[in-house]
N, C-alpha and C positions, 0 to 999 in steps of 0.2 A: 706775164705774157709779153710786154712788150720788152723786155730781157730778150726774150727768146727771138721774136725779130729781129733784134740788133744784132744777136750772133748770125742769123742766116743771111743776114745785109752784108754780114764781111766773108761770106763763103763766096769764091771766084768759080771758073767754071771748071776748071781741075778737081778742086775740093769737091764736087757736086758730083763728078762724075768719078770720081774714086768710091764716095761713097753708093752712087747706084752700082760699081762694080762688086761693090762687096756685098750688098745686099744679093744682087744674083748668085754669088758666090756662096755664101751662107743659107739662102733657100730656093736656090735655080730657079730657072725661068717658068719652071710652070706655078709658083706656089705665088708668087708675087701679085697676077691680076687676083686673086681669093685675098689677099692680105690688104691689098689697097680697098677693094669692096668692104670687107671690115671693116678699113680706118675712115671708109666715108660713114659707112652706117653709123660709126659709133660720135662721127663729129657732127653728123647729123640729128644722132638724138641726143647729144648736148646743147646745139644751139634747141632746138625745140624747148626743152626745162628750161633752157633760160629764158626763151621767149614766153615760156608760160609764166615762169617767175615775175619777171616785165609785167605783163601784162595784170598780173594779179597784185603789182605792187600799184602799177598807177589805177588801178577801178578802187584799189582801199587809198587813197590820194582824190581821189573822186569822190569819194564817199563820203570821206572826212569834209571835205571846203562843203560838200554838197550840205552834212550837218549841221557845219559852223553858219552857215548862212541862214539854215532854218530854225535858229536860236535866236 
């Protein structure tokens, strides 16, 4: 992950806007707001699994000290 920011940290603003040129170019201007909605949905229900994951890793981290303690 953090690979991948360090190549967007070295894109200027030429390189950024080459590539939203090509992106219109490759699926015109109307397909583009439906593609971006997708990539939110689909980043949006990755962070969610991960926050469940989270969240179910520290309640068994909970559980466990809660154990150890009532030993």
């Amino acid at each position: 992950m953090t690979d991948t920011l360090l190549f967007l940290n070295q894109l200027g603003g030429t390189e950024i806007m080459l590539i939203f040129f090509v992106v219109v170019l490759l699926f015109g201007g109307k397909k583009i707001p439906e593609l971006m909605r997708g990539l939110g949905r689909g980043i949006r229900e990755f962070n969610n699994a991960k926050n469940s994951v989270e969240d179910e890793f520290r309640q068994g981290l909970r559980d466990a000290e809660k154990k150890k303690l009532d030993d």
